[in-house]
Short mmCIF file of the C-alpha atoms (twelve columns), coordinates in Angstrom:
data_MODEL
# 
_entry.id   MODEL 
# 
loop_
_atom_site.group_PDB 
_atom_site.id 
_atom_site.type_symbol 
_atom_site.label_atom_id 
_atom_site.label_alt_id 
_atom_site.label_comp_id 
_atom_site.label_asym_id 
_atom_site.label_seq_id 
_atom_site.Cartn_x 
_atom_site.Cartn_y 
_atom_site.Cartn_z 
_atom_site.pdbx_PDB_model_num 
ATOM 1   C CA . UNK A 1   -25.199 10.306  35.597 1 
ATOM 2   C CA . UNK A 2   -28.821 11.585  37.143 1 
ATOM 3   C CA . UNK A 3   -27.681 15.009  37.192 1 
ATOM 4   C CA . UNK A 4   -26.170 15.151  33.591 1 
ATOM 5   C CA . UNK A 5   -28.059 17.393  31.168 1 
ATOM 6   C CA . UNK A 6   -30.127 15.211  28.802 1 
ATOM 7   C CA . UNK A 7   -28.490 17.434  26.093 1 
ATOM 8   C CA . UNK A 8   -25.132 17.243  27.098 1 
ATOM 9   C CA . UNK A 9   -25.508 13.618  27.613 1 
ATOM 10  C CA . UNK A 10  -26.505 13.567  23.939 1 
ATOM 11  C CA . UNK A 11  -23.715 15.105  22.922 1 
ATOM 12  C CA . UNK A 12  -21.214 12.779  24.290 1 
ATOM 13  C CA . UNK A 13  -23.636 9.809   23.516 1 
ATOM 14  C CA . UNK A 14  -23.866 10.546  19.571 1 
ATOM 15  C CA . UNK A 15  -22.432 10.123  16.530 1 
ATOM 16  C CA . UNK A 16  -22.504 11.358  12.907 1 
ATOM 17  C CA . UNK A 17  -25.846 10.957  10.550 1 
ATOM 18  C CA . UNK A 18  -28.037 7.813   12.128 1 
ATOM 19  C CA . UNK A 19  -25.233 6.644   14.380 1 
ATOM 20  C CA . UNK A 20  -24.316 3.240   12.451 1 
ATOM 21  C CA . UNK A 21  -20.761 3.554   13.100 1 
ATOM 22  C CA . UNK A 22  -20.934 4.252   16.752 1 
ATOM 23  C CA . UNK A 23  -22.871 1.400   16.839 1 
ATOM 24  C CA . UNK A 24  -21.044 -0.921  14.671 1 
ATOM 25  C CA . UNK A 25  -17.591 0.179   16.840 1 
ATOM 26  C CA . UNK A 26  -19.256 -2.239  19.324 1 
ATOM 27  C CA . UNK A 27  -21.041 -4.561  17.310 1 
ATOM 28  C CA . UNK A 28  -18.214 -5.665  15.506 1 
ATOM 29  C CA . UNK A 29  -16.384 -6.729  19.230 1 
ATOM 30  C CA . UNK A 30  -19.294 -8.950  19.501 1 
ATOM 31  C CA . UNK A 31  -18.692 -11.003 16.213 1 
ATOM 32  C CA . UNK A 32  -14.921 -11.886 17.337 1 
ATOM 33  C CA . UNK A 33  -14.571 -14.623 20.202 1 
ATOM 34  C CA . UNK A 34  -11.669 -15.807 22.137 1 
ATOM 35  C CA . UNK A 35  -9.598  -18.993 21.617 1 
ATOM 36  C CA . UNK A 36  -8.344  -19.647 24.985 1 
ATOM 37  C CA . UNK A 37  -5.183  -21.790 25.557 1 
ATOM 38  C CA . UNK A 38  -4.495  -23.575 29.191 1 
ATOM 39  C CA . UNK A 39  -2.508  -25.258 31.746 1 
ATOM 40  C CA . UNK A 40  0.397   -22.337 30.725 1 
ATOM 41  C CA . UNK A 41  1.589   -21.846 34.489 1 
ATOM 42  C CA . UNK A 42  1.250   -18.252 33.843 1 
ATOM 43  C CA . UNK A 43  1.111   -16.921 37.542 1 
ATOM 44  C CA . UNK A 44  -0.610  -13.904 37.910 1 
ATOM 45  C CA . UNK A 45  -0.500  -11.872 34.307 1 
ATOM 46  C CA . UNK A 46  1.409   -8.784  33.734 1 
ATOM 47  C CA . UNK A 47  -0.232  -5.885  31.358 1 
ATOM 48  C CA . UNK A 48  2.165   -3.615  31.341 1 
ATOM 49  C CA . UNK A 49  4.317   -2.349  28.281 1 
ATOM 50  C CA . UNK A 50  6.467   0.396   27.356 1 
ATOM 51  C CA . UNK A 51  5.003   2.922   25.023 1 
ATOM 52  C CA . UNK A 52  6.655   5.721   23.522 1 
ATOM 53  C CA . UNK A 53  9.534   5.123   26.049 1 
ATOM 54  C CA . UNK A 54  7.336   5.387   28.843 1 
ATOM 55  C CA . UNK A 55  6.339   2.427   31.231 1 
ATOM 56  C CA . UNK A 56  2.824   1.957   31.854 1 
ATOM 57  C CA . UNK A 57  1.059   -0.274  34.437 1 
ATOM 58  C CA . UNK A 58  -1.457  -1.640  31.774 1 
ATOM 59  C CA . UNK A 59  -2.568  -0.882  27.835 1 
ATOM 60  C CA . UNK A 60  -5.703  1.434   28.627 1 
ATOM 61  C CA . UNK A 61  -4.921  4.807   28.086 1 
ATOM 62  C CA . UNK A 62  -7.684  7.863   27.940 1 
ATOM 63  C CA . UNK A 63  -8.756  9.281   24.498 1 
ATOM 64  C CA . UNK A 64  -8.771  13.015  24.195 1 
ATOM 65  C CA . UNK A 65  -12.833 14.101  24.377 1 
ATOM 66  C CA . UNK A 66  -14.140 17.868  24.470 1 
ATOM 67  C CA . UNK A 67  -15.941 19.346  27.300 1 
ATOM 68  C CA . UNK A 68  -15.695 17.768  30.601 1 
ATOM 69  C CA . UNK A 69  -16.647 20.251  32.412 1 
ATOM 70  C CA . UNK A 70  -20.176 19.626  30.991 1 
ATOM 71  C CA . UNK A 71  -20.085 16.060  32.937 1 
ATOM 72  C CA . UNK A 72  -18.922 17.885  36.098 1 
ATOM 73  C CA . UNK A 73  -17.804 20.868  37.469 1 
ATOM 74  C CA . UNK A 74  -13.815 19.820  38.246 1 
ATOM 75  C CA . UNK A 75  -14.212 18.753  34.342 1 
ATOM 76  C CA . UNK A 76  -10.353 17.715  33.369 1 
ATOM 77  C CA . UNK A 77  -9.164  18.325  36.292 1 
ATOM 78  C CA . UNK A 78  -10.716 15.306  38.188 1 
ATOM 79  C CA . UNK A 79  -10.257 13.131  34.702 1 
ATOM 80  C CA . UNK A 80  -6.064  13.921  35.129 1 
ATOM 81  C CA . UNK A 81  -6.482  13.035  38.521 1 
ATOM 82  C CA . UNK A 82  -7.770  9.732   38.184 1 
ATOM 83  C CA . UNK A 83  -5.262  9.751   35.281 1 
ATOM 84  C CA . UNK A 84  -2.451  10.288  37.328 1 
ATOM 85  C CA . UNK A 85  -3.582  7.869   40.375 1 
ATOM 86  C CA . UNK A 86  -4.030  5.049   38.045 1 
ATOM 87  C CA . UNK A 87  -1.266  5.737   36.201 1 
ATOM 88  C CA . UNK A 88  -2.214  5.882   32.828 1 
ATOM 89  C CA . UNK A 89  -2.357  8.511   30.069 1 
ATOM 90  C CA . UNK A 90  -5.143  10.958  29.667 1 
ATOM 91  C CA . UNK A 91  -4.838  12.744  26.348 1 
ATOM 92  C CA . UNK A 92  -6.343  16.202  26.015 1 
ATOM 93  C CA . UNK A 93  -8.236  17.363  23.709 1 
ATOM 94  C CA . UNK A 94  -7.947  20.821  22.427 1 
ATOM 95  C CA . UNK A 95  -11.184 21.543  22.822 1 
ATOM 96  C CA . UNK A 96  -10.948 21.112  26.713 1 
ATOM 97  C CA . UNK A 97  -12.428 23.133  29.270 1 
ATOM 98  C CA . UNK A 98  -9.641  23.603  31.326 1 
ATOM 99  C CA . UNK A 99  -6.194  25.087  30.301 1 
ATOM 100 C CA . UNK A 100 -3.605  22.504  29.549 1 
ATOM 101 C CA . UNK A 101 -1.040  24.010  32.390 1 
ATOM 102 C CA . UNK A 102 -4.022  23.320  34.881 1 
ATOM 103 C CA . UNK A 103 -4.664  19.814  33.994 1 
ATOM 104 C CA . UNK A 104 -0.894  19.728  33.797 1 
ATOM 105 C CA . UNK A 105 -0.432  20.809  37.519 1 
ATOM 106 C CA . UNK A 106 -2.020  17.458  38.699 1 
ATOM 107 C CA . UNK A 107 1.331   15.514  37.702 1 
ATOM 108 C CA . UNK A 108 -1.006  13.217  35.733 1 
ATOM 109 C CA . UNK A 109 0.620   12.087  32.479 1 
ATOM 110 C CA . UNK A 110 -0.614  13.803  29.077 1 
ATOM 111 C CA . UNK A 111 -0.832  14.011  25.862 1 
ATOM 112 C CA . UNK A 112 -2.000  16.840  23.603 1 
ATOM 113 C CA . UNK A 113 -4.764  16.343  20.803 1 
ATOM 114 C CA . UNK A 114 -4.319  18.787  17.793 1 
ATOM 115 C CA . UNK A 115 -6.826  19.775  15.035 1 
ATOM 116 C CA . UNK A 116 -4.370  21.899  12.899 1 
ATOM 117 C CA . UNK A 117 -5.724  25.069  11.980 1 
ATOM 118 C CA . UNK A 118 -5.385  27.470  9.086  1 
ATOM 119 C CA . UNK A 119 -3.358  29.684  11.130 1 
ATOM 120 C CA . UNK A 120 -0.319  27.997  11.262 1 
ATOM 121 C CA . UNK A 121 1.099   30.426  13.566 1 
ATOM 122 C CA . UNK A 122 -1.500  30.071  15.877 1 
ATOM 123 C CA . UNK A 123 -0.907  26.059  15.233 1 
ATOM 124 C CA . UNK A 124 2.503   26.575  16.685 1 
ATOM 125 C CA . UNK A 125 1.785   28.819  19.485 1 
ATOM 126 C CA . UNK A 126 -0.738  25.948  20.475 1 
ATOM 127 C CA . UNK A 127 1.980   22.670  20.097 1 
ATOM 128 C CA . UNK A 128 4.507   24.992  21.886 1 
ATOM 129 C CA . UNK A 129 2.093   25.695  24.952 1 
ATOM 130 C CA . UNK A 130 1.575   21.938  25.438 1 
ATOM 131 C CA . UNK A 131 4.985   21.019  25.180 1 
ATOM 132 C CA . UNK A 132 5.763   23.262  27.820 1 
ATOM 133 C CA . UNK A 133 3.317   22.186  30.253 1 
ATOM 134 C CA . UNK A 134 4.696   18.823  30.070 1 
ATOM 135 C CA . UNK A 135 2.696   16.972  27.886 1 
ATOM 136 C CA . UNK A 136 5.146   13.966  26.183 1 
ATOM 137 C CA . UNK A 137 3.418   13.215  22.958 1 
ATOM 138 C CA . UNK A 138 1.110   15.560  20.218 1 
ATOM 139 C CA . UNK A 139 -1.990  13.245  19.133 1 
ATOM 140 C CA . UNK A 140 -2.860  14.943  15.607 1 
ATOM 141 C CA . UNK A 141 -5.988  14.158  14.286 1 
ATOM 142 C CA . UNK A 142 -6.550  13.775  10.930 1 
ATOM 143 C CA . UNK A 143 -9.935  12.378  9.907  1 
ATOM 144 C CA . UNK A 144 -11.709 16.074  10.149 1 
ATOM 145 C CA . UNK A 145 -11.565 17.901  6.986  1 
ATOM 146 C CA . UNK A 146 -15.054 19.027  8.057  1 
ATOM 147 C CA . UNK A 147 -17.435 18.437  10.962 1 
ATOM 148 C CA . UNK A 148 -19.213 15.687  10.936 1 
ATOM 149 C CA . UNK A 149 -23.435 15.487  11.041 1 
ATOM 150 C CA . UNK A 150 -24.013 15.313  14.148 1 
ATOM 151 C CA . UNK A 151 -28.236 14.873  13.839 1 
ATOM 152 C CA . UNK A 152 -28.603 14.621  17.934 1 
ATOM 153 C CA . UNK A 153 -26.854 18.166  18.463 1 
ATOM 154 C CA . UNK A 154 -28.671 19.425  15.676 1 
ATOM 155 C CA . UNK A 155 -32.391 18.724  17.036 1 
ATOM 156 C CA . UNK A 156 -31.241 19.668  20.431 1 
ATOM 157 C CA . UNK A 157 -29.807 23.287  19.559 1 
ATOM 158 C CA . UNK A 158 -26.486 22.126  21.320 1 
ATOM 159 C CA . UNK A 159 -24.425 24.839  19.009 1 
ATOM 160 C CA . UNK A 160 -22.433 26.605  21.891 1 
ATOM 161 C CA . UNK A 161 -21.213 25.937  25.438 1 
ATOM 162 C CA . UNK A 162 -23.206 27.256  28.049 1 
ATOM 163 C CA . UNK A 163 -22.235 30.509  30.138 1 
ATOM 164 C CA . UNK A 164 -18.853 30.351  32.149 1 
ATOM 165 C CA . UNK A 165 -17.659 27.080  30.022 1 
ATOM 166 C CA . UNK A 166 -15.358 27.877  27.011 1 
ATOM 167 C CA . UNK A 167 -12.528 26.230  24.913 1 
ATOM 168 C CA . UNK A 168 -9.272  27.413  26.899 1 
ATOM 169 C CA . UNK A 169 -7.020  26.125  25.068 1 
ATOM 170 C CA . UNK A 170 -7.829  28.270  22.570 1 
ATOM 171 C CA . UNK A 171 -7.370  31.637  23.692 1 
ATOM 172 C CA . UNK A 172 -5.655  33.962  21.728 1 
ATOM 173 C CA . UNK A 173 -2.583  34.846  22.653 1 
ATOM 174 C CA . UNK A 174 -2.610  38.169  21.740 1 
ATOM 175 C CA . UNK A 175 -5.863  39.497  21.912 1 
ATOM 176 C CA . UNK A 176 -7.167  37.071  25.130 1 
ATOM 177 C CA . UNK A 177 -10.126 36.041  22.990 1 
ATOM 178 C CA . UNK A 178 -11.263 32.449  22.421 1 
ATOM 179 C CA . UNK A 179 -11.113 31.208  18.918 1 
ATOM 180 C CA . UNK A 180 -13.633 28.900  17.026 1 
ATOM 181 C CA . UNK A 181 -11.652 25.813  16.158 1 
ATOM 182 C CA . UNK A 182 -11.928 25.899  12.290 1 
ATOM 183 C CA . UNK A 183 -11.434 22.560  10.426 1 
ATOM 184 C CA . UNK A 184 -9.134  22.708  7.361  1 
ATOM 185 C CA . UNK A 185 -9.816  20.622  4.259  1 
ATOM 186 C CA . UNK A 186 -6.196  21.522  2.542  1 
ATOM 187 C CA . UNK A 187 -4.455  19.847  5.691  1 
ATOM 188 C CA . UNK A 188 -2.167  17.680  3.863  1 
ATOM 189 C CA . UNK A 189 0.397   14.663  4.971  1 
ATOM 190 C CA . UNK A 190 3.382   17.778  4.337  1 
ATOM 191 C CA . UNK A 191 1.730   20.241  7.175  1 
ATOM 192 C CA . UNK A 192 1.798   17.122  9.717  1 
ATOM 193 C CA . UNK A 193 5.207   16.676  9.141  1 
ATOM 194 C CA . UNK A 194 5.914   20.253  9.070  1 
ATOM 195 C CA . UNK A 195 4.775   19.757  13.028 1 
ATOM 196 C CA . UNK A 196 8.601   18.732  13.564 1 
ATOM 197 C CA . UNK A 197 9.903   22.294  12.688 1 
ATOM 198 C CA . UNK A 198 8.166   23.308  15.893 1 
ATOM 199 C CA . UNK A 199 8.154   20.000  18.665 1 
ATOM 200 C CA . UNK A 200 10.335  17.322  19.454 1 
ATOM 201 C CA . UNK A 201 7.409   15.756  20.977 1 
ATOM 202 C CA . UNK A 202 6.585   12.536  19.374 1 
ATOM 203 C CA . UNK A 203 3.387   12.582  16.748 1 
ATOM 204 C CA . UNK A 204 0.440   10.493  16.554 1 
ATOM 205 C CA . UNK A 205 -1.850  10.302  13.605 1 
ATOM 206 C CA . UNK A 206 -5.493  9.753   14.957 1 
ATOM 207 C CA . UNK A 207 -8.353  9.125   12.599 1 
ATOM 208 C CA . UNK A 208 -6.240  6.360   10.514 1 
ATOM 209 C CA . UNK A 209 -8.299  3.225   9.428  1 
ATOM 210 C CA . UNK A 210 -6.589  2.273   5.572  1 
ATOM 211 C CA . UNK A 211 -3.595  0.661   5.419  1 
ATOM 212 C CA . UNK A 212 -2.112  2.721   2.985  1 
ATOM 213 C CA . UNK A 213 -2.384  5.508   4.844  1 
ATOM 214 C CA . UNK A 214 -0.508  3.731   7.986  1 
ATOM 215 C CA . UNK A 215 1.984   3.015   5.243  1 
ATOM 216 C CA . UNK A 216 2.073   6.593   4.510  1 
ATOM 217 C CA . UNK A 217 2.626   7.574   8.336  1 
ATOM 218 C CA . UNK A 218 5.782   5.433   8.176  1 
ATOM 219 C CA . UNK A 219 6.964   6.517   5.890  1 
ATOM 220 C CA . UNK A 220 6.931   9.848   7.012  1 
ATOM 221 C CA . UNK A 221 8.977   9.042   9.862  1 
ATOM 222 C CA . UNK A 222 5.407   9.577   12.184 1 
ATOM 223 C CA . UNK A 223 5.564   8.084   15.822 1 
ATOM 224 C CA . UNK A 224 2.263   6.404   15.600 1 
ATOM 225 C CA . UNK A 225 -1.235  5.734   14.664 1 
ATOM 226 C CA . UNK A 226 -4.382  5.325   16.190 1 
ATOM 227 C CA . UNK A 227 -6.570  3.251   14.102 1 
ATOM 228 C CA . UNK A 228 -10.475 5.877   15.197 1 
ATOM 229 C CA . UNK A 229 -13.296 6.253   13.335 1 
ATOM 230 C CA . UNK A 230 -13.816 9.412   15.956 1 
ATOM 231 C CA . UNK A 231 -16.206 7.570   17.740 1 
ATOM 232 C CA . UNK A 232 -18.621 7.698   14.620 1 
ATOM 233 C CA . UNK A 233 -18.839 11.281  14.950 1 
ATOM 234 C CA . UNK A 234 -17.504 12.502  11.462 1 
ATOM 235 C CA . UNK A 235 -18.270 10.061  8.779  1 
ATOM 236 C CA . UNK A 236 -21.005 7.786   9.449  1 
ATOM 237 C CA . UNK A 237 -20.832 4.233   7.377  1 
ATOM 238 C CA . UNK A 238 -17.496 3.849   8.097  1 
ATOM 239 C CA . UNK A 239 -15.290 0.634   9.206  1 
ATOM 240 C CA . UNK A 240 -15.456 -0.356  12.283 1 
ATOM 241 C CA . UNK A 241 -12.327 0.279   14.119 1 
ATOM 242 C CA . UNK A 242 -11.183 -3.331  15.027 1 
ATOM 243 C CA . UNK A 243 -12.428 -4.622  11.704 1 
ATOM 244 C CA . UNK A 244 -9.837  -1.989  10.157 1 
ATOM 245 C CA . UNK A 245 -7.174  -3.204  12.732 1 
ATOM 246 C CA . UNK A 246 -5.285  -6.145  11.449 1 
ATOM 247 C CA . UNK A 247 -4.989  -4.774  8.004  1 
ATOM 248 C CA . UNK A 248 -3.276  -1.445  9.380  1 
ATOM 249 C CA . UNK A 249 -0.905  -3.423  11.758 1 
ATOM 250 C CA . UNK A 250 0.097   -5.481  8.867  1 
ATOM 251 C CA . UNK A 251 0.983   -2.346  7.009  1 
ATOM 252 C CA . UNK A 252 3.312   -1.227  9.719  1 
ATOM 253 C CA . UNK A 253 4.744   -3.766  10.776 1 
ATOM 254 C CA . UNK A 254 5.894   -3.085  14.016 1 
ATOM 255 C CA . UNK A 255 7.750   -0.501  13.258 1 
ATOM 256 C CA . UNK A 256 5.570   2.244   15.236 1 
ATOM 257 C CA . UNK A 257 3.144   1.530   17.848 1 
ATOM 258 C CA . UNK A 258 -0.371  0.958   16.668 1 
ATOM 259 C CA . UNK A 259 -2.995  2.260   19.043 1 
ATOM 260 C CA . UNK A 260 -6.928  1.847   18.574 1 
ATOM 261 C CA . UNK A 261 -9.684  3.797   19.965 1 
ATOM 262 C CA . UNK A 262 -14.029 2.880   19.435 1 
ATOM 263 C CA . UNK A 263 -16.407 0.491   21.146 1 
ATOM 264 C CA . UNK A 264 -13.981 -0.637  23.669 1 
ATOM 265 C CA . UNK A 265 -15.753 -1.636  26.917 1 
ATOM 266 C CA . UNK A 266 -14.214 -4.946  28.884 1 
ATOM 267 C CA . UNK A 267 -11.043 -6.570  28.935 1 
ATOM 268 C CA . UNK A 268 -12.206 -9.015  26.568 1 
ATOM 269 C CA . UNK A 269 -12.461 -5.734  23.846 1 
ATOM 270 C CA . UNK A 270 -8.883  -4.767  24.769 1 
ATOM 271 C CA . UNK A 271 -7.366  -8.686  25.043 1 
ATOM 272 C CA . UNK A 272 -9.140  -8.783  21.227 1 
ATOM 273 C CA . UNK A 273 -7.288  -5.669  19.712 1 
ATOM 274 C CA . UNK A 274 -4.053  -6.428  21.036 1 
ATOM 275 C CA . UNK A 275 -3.952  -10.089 19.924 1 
ATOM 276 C CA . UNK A 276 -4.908  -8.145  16.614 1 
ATOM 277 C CA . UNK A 277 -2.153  -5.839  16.447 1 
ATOM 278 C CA . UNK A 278 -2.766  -3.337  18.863 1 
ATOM 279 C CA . UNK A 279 -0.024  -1.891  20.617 1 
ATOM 280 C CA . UNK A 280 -2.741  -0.567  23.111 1 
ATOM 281 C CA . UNK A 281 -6.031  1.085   23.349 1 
ATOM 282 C CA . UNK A 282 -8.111  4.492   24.374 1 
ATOM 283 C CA . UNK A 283 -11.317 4.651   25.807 1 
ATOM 284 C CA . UNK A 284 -13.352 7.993   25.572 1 
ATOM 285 C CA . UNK A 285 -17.153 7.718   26.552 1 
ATOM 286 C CA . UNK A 286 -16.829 4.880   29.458 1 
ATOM 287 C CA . UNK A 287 -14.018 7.953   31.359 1 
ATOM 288 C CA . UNK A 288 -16.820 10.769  30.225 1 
ATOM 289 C CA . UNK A 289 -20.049 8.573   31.814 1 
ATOM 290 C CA . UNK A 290 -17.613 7.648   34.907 1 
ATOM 291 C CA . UNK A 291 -16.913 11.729  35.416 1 
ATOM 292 C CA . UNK A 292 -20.614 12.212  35.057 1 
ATOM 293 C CA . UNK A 293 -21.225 9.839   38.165 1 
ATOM 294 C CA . UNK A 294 -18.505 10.843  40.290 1 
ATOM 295 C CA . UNK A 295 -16.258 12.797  39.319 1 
ATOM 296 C CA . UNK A 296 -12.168 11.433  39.903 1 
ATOM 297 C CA . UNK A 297 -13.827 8.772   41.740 1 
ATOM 298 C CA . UNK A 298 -15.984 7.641   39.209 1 
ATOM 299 C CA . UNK A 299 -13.277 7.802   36.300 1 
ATOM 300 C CA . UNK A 300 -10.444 5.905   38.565 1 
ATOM 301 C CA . UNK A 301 -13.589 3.416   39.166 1 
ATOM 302 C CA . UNK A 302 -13.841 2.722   35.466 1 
ATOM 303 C CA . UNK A 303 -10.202 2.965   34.635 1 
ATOM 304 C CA . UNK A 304 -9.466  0.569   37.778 1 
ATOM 305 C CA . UNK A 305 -12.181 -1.936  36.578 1 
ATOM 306 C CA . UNK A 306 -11.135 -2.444  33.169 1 
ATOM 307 C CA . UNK A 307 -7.592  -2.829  34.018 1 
ATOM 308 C CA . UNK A 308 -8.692  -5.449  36.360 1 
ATOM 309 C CA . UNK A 309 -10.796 -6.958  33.999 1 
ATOM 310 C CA . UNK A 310 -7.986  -7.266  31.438 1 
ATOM 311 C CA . UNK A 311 -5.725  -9.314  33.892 1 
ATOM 312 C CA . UNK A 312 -8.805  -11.762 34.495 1 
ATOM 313 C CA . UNK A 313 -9.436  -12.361 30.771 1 
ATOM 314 C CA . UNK A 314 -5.309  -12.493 30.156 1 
ATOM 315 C CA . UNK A 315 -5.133  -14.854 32.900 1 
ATOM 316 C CA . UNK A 316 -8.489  -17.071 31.799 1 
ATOM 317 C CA . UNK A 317 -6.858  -17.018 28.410 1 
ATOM 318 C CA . UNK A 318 -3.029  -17.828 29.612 1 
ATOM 319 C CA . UNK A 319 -1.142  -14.756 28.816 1 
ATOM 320 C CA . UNK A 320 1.297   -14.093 31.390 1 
ATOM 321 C CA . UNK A 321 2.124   -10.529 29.480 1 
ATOM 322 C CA . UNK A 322 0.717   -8.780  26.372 1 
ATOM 323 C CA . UNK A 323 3.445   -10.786 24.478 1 
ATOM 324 C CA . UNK A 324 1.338   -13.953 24.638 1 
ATOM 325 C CA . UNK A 325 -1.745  -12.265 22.731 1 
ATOM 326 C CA . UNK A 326 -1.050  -13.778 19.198 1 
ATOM 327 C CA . UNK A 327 -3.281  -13.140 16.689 1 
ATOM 328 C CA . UNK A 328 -4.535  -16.830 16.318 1 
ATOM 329 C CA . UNK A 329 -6.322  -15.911 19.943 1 
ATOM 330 C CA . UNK A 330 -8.913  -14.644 17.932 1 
ATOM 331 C CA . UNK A 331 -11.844 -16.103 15.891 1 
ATOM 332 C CA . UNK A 332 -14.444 -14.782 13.797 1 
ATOM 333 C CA . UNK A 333 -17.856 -16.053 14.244 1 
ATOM 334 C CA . UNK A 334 -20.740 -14.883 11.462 1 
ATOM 335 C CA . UNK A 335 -24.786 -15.645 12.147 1 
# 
């Protein structure tokens, strides 16, 4: 990461207001503790699961970030790459720097992250694009009625890409210019829904941390939820994501996947928020600060590692699949 832009690291570094959400994403992993069982004659464990219909060779997937092409020059591109040789999920975000049927040439598999806009025309033109490049599930997110603080892009001046970098997934479709993404406070449970007059991809909610509101999503006949905070980058002060885990998964019930995103680092993070509900996980900064240091190599590298690391724990804990994660795995431990 020598040759990353001290601002641009910032910007992928921070968080909303003074950061105590980004930091309590990780802090809370580090009050929860593992309750190992042995002698289970597990053989060598088996991560993988089925997710949305699709088989996957472990429960990492890649959370949709902005920009990579401010952490290197192939940008998404070399992130869909490693995607694809790893075989997990990258999902991208709409505010990438690369068009979606480019990352989509790679053969990596994707999902599409949606801020719905005023425009609901525009909205459509956008989920229709996606689907069309191939992408197999729309990630909506939801916790962004405005933008977020964000106090480290503010002292910097970070307020626009520089030259030669721009959103492409946001180019008009008539006109060829590049729209600002707006965020829209009226976005309402209804205009989610409404999504279905114009996919048949399955929809995500991302941004969901009360259990009412996974309730809600069920009700609504939703695909899924990701249980995000947005990395602490829109409200600071609140939850922690796997504090607001087990109280969501309750609330569905297994009846969708449940998916979690925030302070996940090891495979003792991921073990702990699937024995607490988790269906499976995203990581965002760990694939951004792997890009920064080399590119597809560096985010295979990191994606490679942790899936390693997650067989080790399952293994030193006596899960022979993700199955044998119950929730009693877990303990809470308090200073």
């Amino acid at each position: 990461m020598a040759g990353l832009d001290p601002v641009h690291r910032d910007f992928f570094a921070g968080g909303a207001g003074e950061e105590r959400t980004v930091r309590a994403n990780a802090a809370a992993f580090d009050r929860l503790r593992l309750l190992p069982r042995v002698l289970r004659a597990t053989g060598t464990p088996d991560p993988g699961l089925t997710l949305l219909g699709a088989a996957l060779p472990g429960p990492v997937l890649i959370a949709p970030t902005a920009f990579h092409r401010l952490a290197h020059p192939d940008g998404e591109v070399a992130t869909a790459r490693a995607a694809r040789d790893t075989g997990t999920v990258l999902t991208v975000s709409m505010a990438a720097t690369t068009p979606i049927e480019r990352i989509a040439d790679t053969g990596a598999r994707l999902w599409f992250q949606l801020y719905p806009q005023p425009d609901r025309d525009f909205t459509a033109h956008l989920v229709e694009r996606a689907e069309a490049a191939g992408v197999t599930a729309l990630v909506v997110t939801v916790d962004s009625p405005v933008f977020g603080r964000r106090e480290r892009d503010l002292r910097n001046g970070f307020l626009d890409l520089p030259a030669g970098l721009v959103c492409e997934n946001l180019r008009d479709p008539a006109t060829g210019r590049i729209r600002d993404i707006v965020m829209d406070p009226s976005l309402g449970w209804d205009d989610v829904v409404r999504l279905r007059t114009t996919t048949r991809l399955p929809i995500l909610v991302k941004g969901v941390l009360h259990p009412a509101d996974a309730a809600e999503a069920v009700a609504r006949g939703l695909d899924g939820v990701i249980v995000s905070n947005h990395g602490g980058r829109q409200l600071d002060g609140a939850v922690a994501t796997i504090d607001a885990l087990p109280a969501v998964a309750a609330a569905v019930r297994g009846r969708i996947p449940v998916l979690l995103d925030g302070g996940v680092r090891r495979g003792a993070d991921v073990v702990t928020a699937l024995a607490r509900g988790a269906s499976a996980v995203l990581i965002g900064r760990p694939v951004l600060w792997g890009l920064a240091a080399g590119g597809r190599d560096g985010v295979a590298g990191v994606l490679t590692e942790l899936h390693e690391d997650v067989v080790r724990v399952m293994a030193l804990c006596g899960a022979a699949t993700l199955a044998d994660l119950p929730p009693d795995l877990v303990r809470e431990v308090r200073p």
